[in-house]
Backbone bond lengths (Angstrom), bond angles and torsions (degrees), N, CA, C in turn:
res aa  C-N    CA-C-N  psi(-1)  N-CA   C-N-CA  omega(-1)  CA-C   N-CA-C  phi
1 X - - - 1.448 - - 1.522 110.06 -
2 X 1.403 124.07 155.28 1.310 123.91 -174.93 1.566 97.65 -117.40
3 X 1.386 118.80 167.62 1.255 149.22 -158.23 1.605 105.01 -117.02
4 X 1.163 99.57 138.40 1.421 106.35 146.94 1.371 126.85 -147.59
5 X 1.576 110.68 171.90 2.043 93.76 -159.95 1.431 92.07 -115.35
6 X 1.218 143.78 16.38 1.065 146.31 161.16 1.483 142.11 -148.17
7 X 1.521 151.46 173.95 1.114 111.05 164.32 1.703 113.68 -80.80
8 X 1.496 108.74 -7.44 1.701 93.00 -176.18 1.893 108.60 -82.98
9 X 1.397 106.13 -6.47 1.821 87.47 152.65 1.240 139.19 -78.66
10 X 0.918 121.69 165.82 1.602 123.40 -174.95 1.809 106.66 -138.93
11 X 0.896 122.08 114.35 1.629 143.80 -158.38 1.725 74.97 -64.14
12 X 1.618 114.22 148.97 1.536 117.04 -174.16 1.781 73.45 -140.39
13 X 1.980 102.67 168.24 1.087 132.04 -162.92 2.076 83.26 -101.38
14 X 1.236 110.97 -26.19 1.312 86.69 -178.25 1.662 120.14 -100.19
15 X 1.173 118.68 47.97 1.377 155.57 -163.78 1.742 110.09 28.89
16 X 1.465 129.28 44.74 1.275 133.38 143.97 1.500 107.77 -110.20
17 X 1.241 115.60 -158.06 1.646 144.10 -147.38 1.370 94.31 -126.50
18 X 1.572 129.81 131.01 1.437 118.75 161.07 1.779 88.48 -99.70
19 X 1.209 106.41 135.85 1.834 100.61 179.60 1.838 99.66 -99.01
20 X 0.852 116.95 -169.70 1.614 127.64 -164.23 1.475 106.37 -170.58
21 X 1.135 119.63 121.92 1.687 130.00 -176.83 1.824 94.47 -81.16
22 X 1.079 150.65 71.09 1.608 137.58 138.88 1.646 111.10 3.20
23 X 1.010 95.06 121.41 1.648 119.82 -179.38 1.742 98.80 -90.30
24 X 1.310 124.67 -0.39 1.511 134.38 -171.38 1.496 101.19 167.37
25 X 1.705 97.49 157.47 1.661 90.82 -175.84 1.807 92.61 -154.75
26 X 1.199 115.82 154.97 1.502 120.25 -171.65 1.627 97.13 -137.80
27 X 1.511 103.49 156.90 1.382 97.59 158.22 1.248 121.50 -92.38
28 X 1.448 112.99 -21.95 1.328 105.32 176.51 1.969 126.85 -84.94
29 X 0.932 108.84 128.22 1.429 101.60 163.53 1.432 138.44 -52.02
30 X 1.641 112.24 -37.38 1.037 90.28 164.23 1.586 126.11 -87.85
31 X 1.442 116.82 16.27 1.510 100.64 164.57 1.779 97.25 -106.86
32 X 0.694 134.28 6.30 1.474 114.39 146.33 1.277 119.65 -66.54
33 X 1.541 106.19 -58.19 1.842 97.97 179.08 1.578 105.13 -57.09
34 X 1.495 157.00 -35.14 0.575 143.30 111.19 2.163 129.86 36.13
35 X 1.204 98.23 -84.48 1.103 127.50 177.59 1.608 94.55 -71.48
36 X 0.895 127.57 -99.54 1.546 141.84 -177.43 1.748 95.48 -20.81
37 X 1.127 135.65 -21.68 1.578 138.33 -178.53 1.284 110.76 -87.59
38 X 1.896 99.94 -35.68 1.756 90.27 -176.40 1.977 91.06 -116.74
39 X 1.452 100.01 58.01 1.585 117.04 165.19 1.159 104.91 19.27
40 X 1.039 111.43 93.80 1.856 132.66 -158.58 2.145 90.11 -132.30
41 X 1.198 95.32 -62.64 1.573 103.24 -154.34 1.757 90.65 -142.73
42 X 1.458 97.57 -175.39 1.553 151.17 -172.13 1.907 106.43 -102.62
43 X 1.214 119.18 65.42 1.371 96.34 168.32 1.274 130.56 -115.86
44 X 1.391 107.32 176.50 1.369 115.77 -168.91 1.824 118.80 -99.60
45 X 1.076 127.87 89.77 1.818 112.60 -152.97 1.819 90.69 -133.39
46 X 1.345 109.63 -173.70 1.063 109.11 -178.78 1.439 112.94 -120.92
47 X 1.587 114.55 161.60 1.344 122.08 -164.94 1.729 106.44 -52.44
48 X 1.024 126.93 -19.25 1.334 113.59 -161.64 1.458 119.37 -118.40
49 X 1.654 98.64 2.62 1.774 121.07 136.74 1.664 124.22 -65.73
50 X 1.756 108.98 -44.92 1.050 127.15 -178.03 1.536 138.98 -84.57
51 X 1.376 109.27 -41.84 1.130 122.93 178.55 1.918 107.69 -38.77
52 X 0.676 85.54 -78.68 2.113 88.23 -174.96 1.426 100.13 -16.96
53 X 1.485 116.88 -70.10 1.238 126.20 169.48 1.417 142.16 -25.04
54 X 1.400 86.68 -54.49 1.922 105.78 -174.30 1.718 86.15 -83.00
55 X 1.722 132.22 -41.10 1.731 104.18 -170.15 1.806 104.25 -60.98
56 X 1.395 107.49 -41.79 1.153 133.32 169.93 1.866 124.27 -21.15
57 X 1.532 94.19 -43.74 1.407 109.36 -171.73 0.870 129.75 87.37
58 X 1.610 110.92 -1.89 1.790 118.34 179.03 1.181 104.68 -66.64
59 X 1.481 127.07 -59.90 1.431 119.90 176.37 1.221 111.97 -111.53
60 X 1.695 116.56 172.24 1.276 124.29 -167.56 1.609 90.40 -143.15
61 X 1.475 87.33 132.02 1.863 105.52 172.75 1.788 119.58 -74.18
62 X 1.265 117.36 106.31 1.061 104.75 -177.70 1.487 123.84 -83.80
63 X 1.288 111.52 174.38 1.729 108.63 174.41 1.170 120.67 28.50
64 X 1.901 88.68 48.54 1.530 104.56 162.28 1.512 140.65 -79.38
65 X 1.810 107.07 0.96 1.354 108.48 169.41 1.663 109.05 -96.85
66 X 1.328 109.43 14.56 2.007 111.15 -173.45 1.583 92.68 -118.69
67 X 1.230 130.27 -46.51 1.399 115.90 159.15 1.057 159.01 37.45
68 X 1.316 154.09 50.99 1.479 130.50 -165.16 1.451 105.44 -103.02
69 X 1.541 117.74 172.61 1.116 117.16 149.96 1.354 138.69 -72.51
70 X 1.479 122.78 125.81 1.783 91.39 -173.34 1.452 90.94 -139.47
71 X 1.508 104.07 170.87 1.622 113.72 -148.29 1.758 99.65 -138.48
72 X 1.337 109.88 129.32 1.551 86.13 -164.50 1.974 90.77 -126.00
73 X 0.970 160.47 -153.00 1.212 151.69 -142.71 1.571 106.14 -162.86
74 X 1.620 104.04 134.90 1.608 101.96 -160.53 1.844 85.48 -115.38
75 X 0.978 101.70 -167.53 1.461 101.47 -168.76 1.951 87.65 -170.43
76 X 1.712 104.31 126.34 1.197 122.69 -169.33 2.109 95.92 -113.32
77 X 1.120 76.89 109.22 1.906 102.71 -173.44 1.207 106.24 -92.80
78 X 1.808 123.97 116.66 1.324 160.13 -170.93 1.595 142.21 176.13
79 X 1.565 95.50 124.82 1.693 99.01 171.85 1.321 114.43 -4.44
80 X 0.938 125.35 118.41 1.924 111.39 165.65 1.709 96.46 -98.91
81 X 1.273 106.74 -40.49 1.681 113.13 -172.98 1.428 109.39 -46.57
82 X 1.632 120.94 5.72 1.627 98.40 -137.79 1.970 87.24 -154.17
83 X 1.380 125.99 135.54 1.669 122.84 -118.65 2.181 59.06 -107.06
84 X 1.499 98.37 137.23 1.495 117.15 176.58 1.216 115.75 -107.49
85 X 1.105 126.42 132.88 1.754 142.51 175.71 1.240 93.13 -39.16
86 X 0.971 90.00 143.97 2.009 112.19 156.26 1.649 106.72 -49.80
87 X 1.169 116.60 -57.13 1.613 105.98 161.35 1.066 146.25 -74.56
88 X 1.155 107.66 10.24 1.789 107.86 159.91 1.330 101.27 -105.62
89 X 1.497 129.04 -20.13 1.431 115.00 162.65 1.320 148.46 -69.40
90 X 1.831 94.82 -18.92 1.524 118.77 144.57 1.198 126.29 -47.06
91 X 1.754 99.08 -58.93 1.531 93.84 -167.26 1.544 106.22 -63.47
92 X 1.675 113.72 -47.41 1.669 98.56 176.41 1.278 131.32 -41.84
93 X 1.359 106.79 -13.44 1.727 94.65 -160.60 1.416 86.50 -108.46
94 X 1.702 137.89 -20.55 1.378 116.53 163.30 1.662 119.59 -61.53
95 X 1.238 101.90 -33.05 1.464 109.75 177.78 1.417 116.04 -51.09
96 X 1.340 94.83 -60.63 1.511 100.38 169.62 1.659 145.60 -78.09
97 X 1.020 113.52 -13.67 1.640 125.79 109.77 1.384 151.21 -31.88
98 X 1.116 95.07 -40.10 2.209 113.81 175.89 1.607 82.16 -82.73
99 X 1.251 116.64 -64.19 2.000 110.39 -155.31 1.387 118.97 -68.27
100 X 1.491 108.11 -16.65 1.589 102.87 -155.23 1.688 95.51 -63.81
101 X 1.452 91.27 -179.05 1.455 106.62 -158.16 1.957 98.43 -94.49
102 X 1.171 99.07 130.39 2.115 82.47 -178.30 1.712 90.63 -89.58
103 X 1.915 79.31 147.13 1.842 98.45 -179.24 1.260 119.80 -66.20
């Protein structure tokens, strides 16, 4: 998997970063996709913000033959001090199962 150090990089096939100066910047994603719908900007979001969209035709993925996939790390926030349902211990351990990294 490749890295990137910001959201204005974009992981390239020829193993650097094309960076992009943001004309506006949000923390949230969904008001970028948002924005990026009513063709505001250039953003950077992830497939599972986008997809509906892009089969859709609202948006279009650019500099899709330079591309990579890249994978960035979520982090599931909870009491540890504090005795957890059987279902939140599920869900962690699907979580952590779905994300891990394949060898």
């Amino acid at each position: 998997m490749h890295c990137v150090t910001s959201v204005t990089d974009f992981a390239c096939t020829n193993g650097g970063n094309r960076r992009f100066q943001p004309g506006m910047a949000a923390s949230s994603g969904e008001t970028l996709l948002q924005l990026a719908l009513g063709g505001a900007d250039l953003v950077c979001l992830s497939d599972f913000l986008t997809w509906q969209h892009r089969q859709r035709g609202e948006l279009v993925q650019v500099l899709v033959a330079e591309t990579l996939p890249v994978s960035q790390p979520i982090h599931a926030v909870y009491y540890r001090n504090t005795q957890l349902s059987s279902r939140i211990v599920c869900f962690l351990d699907y979580l952590a199962e779905q994300m891990a990294w394949p060898d």
